[in-house]
ROLOPA-803197 format. One record per atom (N, C-alpha, C): z, y, x; residue in one letter; atom name. Coordinates in nm, 2 decimals. Layout:
% ROLOPA-803197
[[Z,Y,X],"A","CA"]
...
% end
This chain:
% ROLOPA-803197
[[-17.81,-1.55,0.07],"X","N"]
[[-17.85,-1.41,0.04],"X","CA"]
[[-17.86,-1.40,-0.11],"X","C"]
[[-17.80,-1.29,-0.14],"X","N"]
[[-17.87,-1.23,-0.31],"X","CA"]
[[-17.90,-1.13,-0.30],"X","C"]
[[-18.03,-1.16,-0.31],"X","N"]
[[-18.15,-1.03,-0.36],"X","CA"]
[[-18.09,-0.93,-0.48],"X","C"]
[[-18.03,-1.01,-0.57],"X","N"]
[[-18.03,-0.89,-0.69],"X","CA"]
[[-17.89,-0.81,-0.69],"X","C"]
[[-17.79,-0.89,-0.57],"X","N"]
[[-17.67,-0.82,-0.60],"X","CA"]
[[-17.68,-0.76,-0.41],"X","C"]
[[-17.79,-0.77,-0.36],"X","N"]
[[-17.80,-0.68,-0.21],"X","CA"]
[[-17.65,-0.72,-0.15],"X","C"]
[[-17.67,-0.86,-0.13],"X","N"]
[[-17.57,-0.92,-0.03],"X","CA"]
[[-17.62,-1.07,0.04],"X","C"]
[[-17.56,-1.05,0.20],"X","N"]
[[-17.56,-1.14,0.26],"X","CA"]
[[-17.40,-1.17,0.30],"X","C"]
[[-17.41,-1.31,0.27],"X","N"]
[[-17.27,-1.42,0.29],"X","CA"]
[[-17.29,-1.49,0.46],"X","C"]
[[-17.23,-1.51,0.47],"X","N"]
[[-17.23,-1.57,0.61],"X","CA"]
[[-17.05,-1.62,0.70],"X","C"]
[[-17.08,-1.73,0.71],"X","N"]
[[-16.96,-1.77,0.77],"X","CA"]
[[-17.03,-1.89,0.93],"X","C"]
[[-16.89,-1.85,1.01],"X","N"]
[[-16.96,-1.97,1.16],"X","CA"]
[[-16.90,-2.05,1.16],"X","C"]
[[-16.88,-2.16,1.22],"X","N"]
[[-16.80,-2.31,1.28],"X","CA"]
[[-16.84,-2.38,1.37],"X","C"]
[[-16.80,-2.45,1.40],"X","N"]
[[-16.89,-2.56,1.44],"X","CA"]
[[-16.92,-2.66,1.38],"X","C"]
[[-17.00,-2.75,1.43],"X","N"]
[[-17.02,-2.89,1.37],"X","CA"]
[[-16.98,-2.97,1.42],"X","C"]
[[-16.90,-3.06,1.34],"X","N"]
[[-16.82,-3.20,1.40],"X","CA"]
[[-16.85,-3.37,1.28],"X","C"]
[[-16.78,-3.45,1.29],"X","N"]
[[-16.82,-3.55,1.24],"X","CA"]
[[-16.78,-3.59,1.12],"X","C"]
[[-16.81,-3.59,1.03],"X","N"]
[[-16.80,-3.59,0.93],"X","CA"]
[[-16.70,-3.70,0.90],"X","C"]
[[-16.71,-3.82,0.97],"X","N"]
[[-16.69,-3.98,0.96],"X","CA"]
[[-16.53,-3.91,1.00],"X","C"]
[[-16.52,-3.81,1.09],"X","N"]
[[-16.34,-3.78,1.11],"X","CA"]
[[-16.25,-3.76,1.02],"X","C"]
[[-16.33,-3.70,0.90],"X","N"]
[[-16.21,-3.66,0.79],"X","CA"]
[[-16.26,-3.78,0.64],"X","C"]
[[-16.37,-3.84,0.66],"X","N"]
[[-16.39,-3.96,0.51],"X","CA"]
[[-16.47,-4.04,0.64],"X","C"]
[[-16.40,-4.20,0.59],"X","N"]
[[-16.43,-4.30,0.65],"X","CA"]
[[-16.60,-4.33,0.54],"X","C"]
[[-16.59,-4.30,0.44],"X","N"]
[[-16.76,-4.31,0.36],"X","CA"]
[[-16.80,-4.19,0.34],"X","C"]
[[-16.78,-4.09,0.44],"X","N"]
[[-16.88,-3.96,0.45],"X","CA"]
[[-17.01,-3.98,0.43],"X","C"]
[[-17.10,-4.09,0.45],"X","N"]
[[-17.22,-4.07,0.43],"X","CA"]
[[-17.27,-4.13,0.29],"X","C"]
[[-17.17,-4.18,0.20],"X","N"]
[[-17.18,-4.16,0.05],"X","CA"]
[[-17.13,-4.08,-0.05],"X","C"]
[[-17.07,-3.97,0.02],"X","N"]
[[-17.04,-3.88,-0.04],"X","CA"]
[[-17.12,-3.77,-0.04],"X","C"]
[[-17.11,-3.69,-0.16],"X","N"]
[[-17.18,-3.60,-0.23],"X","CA"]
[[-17.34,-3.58,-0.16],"X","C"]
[[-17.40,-3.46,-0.15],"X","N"]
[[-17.52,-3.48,-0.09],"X","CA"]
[[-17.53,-3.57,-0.01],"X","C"]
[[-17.70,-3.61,0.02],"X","N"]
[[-17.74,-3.64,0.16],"X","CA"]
[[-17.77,-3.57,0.24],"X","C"]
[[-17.81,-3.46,0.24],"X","N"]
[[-17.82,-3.38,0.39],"X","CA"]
[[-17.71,-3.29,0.31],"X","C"]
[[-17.63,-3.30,0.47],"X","N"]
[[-17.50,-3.24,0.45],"X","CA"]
[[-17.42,-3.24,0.61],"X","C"]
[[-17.36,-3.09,0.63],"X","N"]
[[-17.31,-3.16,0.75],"X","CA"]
[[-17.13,-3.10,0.74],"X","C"]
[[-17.01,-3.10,0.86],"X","N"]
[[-16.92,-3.09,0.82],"X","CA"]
[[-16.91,-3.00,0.94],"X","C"]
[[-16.81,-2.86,0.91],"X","N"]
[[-16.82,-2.76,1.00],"X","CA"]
[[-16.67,-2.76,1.00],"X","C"]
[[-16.60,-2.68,1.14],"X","N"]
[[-16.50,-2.64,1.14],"X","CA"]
[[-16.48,-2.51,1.15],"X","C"]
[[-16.39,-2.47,1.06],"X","N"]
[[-16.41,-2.30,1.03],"X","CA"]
[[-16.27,-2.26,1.00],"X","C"]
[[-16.30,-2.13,0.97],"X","N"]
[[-16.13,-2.08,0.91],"X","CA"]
[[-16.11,-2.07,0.78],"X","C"]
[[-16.10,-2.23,0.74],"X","N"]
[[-16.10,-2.29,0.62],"X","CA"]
[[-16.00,-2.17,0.51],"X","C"]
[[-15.91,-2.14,0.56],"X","N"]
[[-15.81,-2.05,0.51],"X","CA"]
[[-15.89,-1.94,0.44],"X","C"]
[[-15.91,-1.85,0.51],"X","N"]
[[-16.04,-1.77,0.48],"X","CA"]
[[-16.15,-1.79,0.37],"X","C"]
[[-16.24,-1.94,0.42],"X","N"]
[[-16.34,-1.95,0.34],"X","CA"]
[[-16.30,-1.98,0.21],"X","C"]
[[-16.22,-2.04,0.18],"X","N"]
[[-16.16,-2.11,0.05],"X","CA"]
[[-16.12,-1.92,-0.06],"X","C"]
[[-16.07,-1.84,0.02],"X","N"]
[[-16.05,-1.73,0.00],"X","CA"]
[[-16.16,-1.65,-0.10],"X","C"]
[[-16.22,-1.66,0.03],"X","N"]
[[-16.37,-1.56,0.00],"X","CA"]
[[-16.48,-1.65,-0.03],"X","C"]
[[-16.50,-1.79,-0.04],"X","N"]
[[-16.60,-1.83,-0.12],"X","CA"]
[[-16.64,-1.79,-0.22],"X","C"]
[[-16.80,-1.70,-0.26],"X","N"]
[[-16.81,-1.65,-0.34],"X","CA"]
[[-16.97,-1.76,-0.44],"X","C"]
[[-16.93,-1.86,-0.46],"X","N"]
[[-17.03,-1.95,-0.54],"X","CA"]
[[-17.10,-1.87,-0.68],"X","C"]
[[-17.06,-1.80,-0.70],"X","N"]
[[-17.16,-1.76,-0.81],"X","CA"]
[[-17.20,-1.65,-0.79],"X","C"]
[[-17.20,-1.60,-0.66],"X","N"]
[[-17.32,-1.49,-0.58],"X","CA"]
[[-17.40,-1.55,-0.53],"X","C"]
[[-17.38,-1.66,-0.44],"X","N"]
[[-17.47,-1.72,-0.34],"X","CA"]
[[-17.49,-1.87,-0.37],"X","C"]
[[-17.44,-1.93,-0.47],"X","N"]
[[-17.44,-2.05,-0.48],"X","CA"]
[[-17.39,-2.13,-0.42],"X","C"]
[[-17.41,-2.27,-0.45],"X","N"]
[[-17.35,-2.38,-0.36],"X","CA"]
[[-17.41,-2.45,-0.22],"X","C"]
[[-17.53,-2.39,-0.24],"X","N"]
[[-17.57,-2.46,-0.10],"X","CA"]
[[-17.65,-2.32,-0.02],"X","C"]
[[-17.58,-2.44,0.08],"X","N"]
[[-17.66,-2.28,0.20],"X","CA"]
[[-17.71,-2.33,0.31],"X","C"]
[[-17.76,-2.20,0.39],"X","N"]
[[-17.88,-2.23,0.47],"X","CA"]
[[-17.79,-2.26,0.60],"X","C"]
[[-17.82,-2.32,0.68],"X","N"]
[[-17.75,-2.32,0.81],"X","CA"]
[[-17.83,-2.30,0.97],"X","C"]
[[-17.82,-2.24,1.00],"X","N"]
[[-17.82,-2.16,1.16],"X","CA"]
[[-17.77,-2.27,1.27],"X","C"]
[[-17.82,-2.27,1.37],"X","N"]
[[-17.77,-2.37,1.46],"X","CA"]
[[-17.76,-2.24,1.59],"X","C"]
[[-17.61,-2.17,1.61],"X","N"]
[[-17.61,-2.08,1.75],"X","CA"]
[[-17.55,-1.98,1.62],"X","C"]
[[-17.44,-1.90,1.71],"X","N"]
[[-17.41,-1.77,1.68],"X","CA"]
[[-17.49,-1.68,1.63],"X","C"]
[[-17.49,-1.63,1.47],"X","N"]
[[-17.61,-1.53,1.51],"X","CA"]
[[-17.51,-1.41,1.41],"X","C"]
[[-17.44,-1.44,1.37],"X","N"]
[[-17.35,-1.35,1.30],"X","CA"]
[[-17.39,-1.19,1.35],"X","C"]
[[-17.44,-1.12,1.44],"X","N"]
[[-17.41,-1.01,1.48],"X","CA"]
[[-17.58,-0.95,1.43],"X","C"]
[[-17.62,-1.05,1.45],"X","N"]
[[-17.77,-1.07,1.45],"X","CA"]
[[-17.81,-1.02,1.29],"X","C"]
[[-17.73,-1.13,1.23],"X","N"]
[[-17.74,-1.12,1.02],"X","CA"]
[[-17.69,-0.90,0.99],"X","C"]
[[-17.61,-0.94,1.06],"X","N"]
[[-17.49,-0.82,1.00],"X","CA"]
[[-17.58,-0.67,1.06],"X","C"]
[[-17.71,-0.68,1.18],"X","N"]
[[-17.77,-0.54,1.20],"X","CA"]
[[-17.87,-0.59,1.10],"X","C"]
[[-17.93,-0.69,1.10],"X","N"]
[[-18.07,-0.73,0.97],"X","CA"]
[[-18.00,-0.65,0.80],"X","C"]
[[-17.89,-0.72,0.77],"X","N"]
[[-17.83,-0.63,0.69],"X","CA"]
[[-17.82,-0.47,0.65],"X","C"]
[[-17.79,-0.40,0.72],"X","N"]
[[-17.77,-0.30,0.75],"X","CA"]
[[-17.91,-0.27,0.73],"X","C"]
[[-17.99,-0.29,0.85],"X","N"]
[[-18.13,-0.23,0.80],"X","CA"]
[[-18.23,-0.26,0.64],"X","C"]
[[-18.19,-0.33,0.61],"X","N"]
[[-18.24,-0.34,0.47],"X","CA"]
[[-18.14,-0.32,0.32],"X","C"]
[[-18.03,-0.27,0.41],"X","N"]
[[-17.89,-0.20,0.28],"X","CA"]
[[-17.87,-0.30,0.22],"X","C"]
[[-17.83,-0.39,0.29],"X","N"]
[[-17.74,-0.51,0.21],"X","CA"]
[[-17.61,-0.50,0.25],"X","C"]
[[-17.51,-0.54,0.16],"X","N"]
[[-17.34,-0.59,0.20],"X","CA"]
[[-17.32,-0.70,0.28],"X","C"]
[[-17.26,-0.71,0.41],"X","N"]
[[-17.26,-0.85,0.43],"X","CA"]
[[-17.05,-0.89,0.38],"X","C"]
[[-17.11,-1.00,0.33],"X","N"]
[[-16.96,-1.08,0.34],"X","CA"]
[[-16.95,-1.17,0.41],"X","C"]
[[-16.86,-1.12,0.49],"X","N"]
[[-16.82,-1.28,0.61],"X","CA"]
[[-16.69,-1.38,0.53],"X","C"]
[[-16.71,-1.45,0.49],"X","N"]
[[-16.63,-1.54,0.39],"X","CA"]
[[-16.56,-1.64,0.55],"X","C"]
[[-16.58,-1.64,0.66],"X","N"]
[[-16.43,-1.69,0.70],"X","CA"]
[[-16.38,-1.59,0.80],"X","C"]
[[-16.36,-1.44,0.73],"X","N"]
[[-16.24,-1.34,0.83],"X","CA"]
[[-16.16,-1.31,0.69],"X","C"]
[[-16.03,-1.36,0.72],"X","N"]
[[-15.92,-1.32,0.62],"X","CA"]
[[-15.95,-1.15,0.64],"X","C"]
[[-15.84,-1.07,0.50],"X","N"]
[[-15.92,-0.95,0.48],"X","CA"]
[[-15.76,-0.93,0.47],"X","C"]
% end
């Protein structure tokens, strides 16, 4: 979320194992960290890091529809950073 530019980011995936794509996933970069599958295409796209930063919050269950009326009611933008545009 950015308060000062009245935007919520949000992308879904799932979560899978990290150890699938780096055999030393668990010394790489952070330690709490998890590895999602998404529409990598997309996010790489619309990653917006110097709106929202590098780290984000994560949701465990679909709630995309959920974010996007919260938005609305409080006149925020939402950007969904994994639907190609």
């Amino acid at each position: 979320i950015s308060v000062h530019d009245k935007k919520i980011s949000l992308f879904t995936g799932k979560t899978v194992s990290g150890k699938e794509f780096f055999d030393e996933w668990d010394d790489l970069a952070c330690r709490t960290k998890i590895a999602i599958k998404t529409n990598t295409k997309a996010l790489i796209k619309n990653l917006d890091s110097k709106t929202f930063g590098d780290h984000r919050v994560v949701f465990y269950g679909d709630f995309r529809e959920k974010f996007k009326d919260l938005a609305t009611l409080i006149g925020f933008e939402v950007i969904e950073e994994d639907i190609e545009k």
